[in-house]
C-alpha positions in Angstrom: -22.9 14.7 -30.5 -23.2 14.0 -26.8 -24.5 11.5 -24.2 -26.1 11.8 -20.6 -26.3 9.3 -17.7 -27.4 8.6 -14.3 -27.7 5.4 -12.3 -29.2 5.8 -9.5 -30.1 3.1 -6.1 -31.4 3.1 -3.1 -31.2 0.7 -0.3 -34.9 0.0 -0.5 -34.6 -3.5 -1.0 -31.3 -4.5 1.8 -31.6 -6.5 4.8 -31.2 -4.8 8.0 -27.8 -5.9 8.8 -27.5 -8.5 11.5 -25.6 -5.3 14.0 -27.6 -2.5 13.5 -31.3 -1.9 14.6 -32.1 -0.2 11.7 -31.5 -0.6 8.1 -28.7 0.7 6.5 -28.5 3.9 4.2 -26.8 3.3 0.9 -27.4 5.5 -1.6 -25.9 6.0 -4.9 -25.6 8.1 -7.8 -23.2 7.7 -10.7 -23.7 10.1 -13.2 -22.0 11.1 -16.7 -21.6 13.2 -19.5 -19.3 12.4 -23.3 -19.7 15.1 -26.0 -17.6 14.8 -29.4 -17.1 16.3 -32.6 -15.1 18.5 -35.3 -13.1 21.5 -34.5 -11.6 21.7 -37.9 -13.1 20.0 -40.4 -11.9 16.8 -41.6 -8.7 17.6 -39.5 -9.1 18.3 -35.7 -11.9 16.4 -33.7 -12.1 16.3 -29.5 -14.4 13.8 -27.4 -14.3 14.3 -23.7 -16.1 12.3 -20.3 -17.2 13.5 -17.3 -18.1 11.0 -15.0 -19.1 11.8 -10.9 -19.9 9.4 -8.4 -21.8 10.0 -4.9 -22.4 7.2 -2.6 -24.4 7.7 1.0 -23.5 4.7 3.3 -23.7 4.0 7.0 -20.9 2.5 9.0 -21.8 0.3 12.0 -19.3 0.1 14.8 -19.5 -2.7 17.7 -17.1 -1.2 20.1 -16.4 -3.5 23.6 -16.1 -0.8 25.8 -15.6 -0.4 30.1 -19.2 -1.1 31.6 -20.2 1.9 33.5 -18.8 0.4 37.0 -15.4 -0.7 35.5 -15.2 2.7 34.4 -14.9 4.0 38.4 -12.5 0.6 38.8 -15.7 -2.0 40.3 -14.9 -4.6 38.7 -17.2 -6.9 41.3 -19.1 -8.1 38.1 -16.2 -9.8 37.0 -16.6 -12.2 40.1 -19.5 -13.5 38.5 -18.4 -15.1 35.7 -16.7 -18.6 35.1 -14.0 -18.6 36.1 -14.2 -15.7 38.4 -11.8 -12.6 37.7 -10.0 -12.0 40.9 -8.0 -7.8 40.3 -5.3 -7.7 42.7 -2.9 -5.3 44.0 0.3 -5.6 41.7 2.5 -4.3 44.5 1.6 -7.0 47.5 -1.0 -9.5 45.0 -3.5 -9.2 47.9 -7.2 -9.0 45.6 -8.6 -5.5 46.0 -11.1 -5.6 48.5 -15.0 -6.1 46.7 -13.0 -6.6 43.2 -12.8 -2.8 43.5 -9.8 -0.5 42.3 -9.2 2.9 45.0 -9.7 5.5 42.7 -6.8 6.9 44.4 -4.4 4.5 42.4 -6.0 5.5 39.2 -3.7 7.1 36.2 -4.7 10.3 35.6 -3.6 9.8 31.6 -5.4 6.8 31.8 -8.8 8.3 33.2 -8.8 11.5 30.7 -8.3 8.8 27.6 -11.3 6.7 29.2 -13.6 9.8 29.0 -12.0 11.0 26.0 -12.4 7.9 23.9 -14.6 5.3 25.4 -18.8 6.2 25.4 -20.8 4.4 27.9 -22.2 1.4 26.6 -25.5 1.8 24.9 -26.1 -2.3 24.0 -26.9 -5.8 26.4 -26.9 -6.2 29.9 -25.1 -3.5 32.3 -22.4 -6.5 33.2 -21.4 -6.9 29.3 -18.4 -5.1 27.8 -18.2 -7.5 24.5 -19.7 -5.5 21.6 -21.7 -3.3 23.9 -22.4 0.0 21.7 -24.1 -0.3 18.9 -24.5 2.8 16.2 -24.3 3.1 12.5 -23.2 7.0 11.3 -22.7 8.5 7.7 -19.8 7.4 5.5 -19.7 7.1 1.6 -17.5 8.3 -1.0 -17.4 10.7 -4.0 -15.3 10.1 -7.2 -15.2 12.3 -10.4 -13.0 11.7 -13.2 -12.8 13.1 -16.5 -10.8 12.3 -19.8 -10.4 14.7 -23.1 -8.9 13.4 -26.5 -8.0 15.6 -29.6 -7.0 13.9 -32.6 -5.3 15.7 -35.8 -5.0 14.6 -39.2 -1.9 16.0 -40.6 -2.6 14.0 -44.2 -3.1 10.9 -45.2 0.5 10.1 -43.9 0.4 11.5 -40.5 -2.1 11.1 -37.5 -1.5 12.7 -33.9 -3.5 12.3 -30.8 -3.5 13.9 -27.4 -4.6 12.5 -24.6 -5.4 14.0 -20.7 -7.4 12.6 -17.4 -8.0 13.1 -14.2 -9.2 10.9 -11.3 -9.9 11.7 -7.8 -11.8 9.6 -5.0 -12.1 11.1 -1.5 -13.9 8.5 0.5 -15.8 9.7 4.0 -14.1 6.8 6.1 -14.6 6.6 9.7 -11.8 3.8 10.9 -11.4 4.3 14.2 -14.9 2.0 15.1 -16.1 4.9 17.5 -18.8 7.4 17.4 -17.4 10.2 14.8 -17.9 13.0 16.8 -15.0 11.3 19.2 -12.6 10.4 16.9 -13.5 12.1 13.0 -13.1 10.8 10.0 -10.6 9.9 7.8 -9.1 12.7 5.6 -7.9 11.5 1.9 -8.2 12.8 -1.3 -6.6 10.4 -3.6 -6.2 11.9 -6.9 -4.0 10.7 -10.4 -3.6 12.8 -13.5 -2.0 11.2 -17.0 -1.0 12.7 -20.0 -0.2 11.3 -23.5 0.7 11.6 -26.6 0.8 9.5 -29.9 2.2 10.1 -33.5 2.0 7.2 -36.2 3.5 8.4 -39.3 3.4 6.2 -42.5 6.8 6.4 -44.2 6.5 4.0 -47.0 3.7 1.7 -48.0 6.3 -1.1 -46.5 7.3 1.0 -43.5 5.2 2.4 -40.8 6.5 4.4 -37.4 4.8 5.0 -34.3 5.9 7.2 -31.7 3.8 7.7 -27.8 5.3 9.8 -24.8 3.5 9.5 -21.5 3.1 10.9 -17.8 1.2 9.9 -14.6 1.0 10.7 -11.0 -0.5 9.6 -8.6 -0.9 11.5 -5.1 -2.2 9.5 -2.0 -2.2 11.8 1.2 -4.1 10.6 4.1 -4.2 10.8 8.0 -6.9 11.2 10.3 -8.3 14.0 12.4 -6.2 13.6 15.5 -2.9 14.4 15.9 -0.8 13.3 17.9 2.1 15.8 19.4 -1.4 17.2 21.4 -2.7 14.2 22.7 0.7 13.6 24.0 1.1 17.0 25.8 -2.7 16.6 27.2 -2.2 13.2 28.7 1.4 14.5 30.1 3.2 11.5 28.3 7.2 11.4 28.6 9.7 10.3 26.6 8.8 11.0 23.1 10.6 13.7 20.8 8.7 16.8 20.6 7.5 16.9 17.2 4.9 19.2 14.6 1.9 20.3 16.1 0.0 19.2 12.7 1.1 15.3 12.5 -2.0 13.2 12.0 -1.2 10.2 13.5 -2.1 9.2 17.6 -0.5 6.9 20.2 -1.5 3.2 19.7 -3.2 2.4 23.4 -3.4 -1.2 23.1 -6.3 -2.6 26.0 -6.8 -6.4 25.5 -10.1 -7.1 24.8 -11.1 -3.5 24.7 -11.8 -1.2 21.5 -8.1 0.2 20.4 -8.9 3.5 18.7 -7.7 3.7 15.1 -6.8 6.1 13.2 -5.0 5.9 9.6 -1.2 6.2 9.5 -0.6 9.7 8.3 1.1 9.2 4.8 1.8 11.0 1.5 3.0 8.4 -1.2 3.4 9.8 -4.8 4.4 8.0 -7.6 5.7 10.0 -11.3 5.8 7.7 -14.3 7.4 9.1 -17.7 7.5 7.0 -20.8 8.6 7.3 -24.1 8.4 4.6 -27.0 8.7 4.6 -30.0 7.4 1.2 -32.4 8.9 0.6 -36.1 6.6 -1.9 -38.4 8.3 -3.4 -41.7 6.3 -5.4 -44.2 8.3 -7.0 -47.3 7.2 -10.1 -48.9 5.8 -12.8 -46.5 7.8 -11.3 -43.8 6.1 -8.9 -41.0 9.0 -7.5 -39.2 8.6 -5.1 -35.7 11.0 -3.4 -33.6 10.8 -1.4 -31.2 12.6 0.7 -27.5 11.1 2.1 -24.5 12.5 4.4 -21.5 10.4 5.0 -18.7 12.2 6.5 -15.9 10.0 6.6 -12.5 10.0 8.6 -9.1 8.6 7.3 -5.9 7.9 9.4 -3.0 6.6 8.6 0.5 6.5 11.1 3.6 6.0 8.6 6.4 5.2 11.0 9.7 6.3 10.0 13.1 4.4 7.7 15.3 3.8 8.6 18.9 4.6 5.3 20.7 2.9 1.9 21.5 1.4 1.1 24.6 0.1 -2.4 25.3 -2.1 -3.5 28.5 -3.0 -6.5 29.4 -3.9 -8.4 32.3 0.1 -8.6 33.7 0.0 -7.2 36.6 -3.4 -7.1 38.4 -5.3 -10.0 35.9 -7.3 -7.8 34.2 -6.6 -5.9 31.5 -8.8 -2.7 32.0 -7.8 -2.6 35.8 -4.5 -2.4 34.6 -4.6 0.4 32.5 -6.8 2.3 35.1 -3.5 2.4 37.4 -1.2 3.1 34.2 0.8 -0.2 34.3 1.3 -1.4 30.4 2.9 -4.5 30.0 4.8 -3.3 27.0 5.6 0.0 25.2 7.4 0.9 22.0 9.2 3.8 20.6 9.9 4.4 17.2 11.9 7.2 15.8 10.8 9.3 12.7 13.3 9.1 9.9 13.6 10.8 6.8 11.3 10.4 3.7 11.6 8.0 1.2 13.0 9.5 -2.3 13.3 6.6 -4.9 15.0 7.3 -8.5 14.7 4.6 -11.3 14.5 3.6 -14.7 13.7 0.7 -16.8 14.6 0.1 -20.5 13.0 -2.4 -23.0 13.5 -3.2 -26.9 12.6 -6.0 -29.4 12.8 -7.4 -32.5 10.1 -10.2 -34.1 9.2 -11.2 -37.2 6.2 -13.1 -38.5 7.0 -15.0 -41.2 4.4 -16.6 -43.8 6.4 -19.6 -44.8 3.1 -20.9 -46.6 -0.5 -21.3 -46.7 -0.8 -23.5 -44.3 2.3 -23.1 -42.1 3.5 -19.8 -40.1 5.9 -18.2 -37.9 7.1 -15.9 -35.3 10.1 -15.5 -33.5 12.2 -12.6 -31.5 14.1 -11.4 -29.1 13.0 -9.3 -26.7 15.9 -7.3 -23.6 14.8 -5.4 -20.6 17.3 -3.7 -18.4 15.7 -2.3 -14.7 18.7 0.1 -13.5 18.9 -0.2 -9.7 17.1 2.0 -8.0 18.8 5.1 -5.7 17.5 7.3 -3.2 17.3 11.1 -4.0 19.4 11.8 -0.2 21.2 8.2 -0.2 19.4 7.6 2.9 19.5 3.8 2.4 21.4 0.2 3.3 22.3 -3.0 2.3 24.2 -5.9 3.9 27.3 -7.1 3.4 27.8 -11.1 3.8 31.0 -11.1 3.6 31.8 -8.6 7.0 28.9 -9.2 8.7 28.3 -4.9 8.2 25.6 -2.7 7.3 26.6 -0.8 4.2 25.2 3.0 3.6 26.5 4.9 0.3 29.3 7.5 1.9 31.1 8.7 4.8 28.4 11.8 5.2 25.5 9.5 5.9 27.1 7.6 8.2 28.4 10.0 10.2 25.1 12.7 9.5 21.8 10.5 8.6 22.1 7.2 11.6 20.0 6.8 13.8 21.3 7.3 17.2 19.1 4.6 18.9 20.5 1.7 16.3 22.7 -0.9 18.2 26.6 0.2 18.2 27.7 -3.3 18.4 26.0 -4.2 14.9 29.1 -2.6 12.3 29.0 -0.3 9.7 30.9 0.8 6.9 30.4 2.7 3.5 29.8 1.2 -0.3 33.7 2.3 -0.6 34.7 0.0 2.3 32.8 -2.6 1.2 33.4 -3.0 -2.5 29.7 -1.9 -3.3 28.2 0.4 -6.1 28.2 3.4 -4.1 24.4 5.0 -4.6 22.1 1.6 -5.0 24.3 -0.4 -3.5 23.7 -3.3 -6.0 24.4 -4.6 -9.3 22.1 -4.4 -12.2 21.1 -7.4 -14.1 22.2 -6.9 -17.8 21.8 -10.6 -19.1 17.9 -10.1 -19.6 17.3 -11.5 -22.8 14.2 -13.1 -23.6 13.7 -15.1 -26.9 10.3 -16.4 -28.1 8.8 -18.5 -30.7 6.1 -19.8 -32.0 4.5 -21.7 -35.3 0.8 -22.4 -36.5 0.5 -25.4 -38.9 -2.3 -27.0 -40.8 -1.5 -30.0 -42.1 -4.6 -31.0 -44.0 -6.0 -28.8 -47.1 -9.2 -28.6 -45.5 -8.2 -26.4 -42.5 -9.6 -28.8 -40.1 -7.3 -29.8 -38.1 -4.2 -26.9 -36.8 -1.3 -27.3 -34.5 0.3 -24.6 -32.3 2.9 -24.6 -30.5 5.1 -21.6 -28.6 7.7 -21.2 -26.2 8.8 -17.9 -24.8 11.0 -16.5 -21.5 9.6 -13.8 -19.9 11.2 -11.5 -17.3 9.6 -9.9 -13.8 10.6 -5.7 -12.8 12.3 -5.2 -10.2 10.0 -2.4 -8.8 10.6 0.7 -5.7 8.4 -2.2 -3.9 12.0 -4.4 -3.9 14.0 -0.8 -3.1 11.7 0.0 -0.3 13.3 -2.7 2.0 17.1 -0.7 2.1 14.7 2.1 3.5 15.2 0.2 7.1 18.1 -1.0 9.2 20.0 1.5 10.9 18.0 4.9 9.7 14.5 4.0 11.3 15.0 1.9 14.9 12.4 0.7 17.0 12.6 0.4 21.0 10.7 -1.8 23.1 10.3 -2.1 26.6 8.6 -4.4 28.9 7.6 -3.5 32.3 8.1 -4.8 36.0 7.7 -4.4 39.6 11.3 -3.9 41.0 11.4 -2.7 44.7 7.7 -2.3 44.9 7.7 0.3 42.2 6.8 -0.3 38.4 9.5 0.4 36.0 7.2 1.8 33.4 3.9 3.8 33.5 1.8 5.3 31.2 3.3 8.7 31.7 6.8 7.8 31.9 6.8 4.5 29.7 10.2 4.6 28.2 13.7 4.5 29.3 16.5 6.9 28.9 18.4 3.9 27.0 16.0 1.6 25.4 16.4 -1.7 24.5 16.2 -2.1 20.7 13.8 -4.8 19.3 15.0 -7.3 17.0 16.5 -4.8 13.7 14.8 -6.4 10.8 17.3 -6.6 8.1 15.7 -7.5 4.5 18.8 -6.9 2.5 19.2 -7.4 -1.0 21.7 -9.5 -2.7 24.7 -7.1 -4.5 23.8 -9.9 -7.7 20.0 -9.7 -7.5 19.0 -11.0 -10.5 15.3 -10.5 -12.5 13.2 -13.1 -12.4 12.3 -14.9 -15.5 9.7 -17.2 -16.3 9.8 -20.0 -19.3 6.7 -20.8 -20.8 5.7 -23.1 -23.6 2.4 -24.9 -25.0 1.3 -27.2 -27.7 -2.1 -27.2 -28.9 -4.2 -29.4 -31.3 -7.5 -28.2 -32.4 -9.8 -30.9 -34.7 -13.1 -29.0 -35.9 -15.8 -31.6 -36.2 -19.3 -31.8 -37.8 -22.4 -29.7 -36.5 -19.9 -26.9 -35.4 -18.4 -29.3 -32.7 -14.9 -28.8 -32.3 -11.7 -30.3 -29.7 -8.9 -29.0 -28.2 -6.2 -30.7 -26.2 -3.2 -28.9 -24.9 -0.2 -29.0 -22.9 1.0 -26.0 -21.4 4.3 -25.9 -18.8 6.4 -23.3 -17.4 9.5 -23.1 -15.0 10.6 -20.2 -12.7 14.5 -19.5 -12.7 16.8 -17.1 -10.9 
């Protein structure tokens, strides 16, 4: 047997939205297919999904861009406004004469990323550079999936099913908020695939054991159309390390008040899951006893490409912000060195025991103990830090990463010494938190032979993972540094310009440190309630309950 589907709408019936002169196109079409049956008889049967999705959209984009005379440095219309905008000569502060900028002062760098980047404005009044383009161009997003299922009967004892999907969604995604022929779209295909696997095989009448294993991954790469290594070259900028011709990500040109091209960090997270479990049920008398273990060790990957710099102008020097960048005086710049990927290793461990137990008709419980163990995570290289309280160091695993995998930008005053030195675990650099167990009970009661009225009540401690999320914070410190600088006049010169914004020493910025404690512990929640439910006449019933928990640790 099989099914067919398709969903299908238009943007017939939208509102022109409030930014675009036209109505918006969104058009979408999810569609599907599920077919089933035997492949053996009364043994083997399949059932598979296919399920596709195509959506049409338009993206509007309300750039503020340079009016057409700031764009050859007039900036005479800014005299009309209140207050008036007086552009002045950062060298001598004399005002420019007309509100005009010589062309001859202008940044070569600065003019090719002007007619590289900014349209002329298409929207308002010639004097307005707020929100003055206005277009809306094609975007959407197509998604197909599918999932497929065998299931065998072995014998009346013995079931098995397979299990396999597939997911991927790659969206048409213009972020940079500028025409698409300018800047491109976003480039992402964002896929995940699982596999699995389940036995239940019936031992005894009493005893009944069930058995899954599981994988997933999950594979996020994304950058935009730009990269950055040639923008660098064509604008003549100084400074950075040479790196790849093919990395996807651009200088950040920051322009207050003006339309900062965007473009997505270039990335490639993955993330592999394995599981295995296996679940034990035990029925004898009014007892209902489970038990059970799981192992799922996990990988977490993430390529995180260099950046190209940061370049902020603003209105510092000659009280505009646009005039400023026109001569190539930012205010501020920012260089941050590439490090190496991010390679996490863990694995978590859970197992329980509970048991319901019918005391009597009317009155029940449950009660067990549950224990979950997170090993600390490690990186693949042992490219990663902690902090040690006690010296006041930075603490890497060995002798090889400090001396091979440091930065060479990180401060030299701020110390650091090796897990050995220190007293630490030498890979995760932490302690794991063994003392994770998490007892629970409950009871349900009726205390009147008409099964009116029943009390509940429960209390339980529950635990939180400690994730690669909590990991991802030793990934810092001394492997990846950022430098910032902020510019000046000194001797009637600037100290930074567009094309040679950085220093041969920089200054570091603040190093963010978010250690973790060598004793982190899980935290665990305690929860309890106690209900009373009263059943009334004309199907009317009540319930009052009080339910509390505390976080610990």
């Amino acid at each position: 047997h099989g099914r067919l589907s398709w969903y299908n709408t238009t943007s017939s019936l939208n509102a022109r939205p409030y930014f675009s002169t036209t109505k918006a196109q969104n058009i979408i079409n999810d569609f599907g297919v599920s077919v089933g049956g035997p492949v053996i008889r009364n043994k083997t049967f399949y059932f598979g999904t296919f399920e596709g999705l195509r959506q049409r959209q338009s993206t509007i984009v309300t750039p503020s861009l340079p009016t057409l005379k700031m764009r050859q440095g007039d900036f005479s219309e800014l005299l009309a406004r209140t207050p008036a905008t007086i552009v002045r000569d950062p060298i001598t502060s004399q005002p420019y004469s007309n509100n005009q900028v010589p062309s001859s002062l202008f940044s070569q760098a600065s003019v090719k990323w002007q007619n590289k980047f900014f349209p002329t404005p298409n929207y308002g009044p010639p004097e307005l550079f707020v929100a003055n383009f206005r277009a809306a161009y094609p975007s959407g997003n197509r998604q197909d999936q599918f999932d497929v299922r065998v299931d065998h009967y072995f014998s009346p004892k013995n079931t098995l099913y397979a299990r396999v999907s597939y997911r991927r969604n790659q969206p048409l995604a213009l972020d940079s908020g500028l025409p698409p022929d300018i800047t491109g779209y976003r480039w992402q295909v964002r896929n995940g695939r699982l596999a699995a696997v389940s036995d239940t095989w019936t031992i005894s009448p009493r005893l009944v054991n069930e058995f899954k294993a599981g994988f997933s991954r999950n594979l996020n790469p994304r950058g935009g159309m730009l990269t950055g290594q040639e923008i660098i070259d064509w604008l003549g900028i100084q400074g950075y390390p040479k790196q790849p011709a093919d990395v996807r990500n651009i200088p950040v040109v920051s322009i207050q008040g003006f339309q900062q091209v965007a473009q997505v960090a270039g990335e490639t997270p993955a993330e592999n899951t394995f599981q295995y479990l296996d679940q034990m049920t035990y029925l004898r008398g009014r007892h209902t006893m489970k038990m059970g273990v799981e192992l799922r060790p996990q990988q977490s990957n993430d390529i995180i490409y260099p950046q190209f710099g940061t370049y902020t102008f603003t209105n510092r020097f000659t009280g505009f912000a646009y005039s400023d960048f026109l001569i190539g005086l930012p205010q501020s710049t920012q260089r941050t060195l590439p490090r190496a990927g991010q390679y996490s290793r863990y694995w978590s461990m859970s197992m329980f025991v509970q048991d319901d137990f019918k005391v009597s008709r009317n009155l029940s419980l449950n009660y067990g103990l549950r224990y979950e163990y997170d090993k600390p995570a490690v990186d693949k290289y042992d490219t990663v830090f902690n902090f040690d309280l006690r010296s006041g160091s930075m603490v890497v695993p060995t002798d090889k990463i400090l001396k091979e995998s440091i930065n060479p930008a990180f401060p030299a005053q701020i110390p650091i010494i090796t897990a050995q030195q220190a007293g630490y675990p030498t890979r995760p650099l932490r302690n794991g938190d063994r003392n994770n167990f998490q007892p629970r009970v409950g009871f349900a009661w009726r205390p009147q032979a008409s099964g009116t009225t029943a009390i509940r009540g429960g209390y339980g401690v529950y635990m939180d993972d400690l994730t690669a999320d909590i990991f991802s914070r030793q990934y810092g410190g001394p492997f990846r540094v950022t430098e910032s600088f902020t510019n000046n006049i000194v001797s009637g010169a600037p100290v930074l310009t567009f094309t040679k914004p950085f220093l041969q020493l920089g200054t570091p910025g603040a190093v963010s440190i978010e250690a973790l404690a060598l004793n982190l512990r899980n935290p665990q929640i305690h929860q309890w309630n106690f209900t009373i439910d009263r059943e009334f006449a004309f199907q009317t019933g009540l319930r009052i309950s009080y339910v509390g928990c505390k976080s610990t640790r």
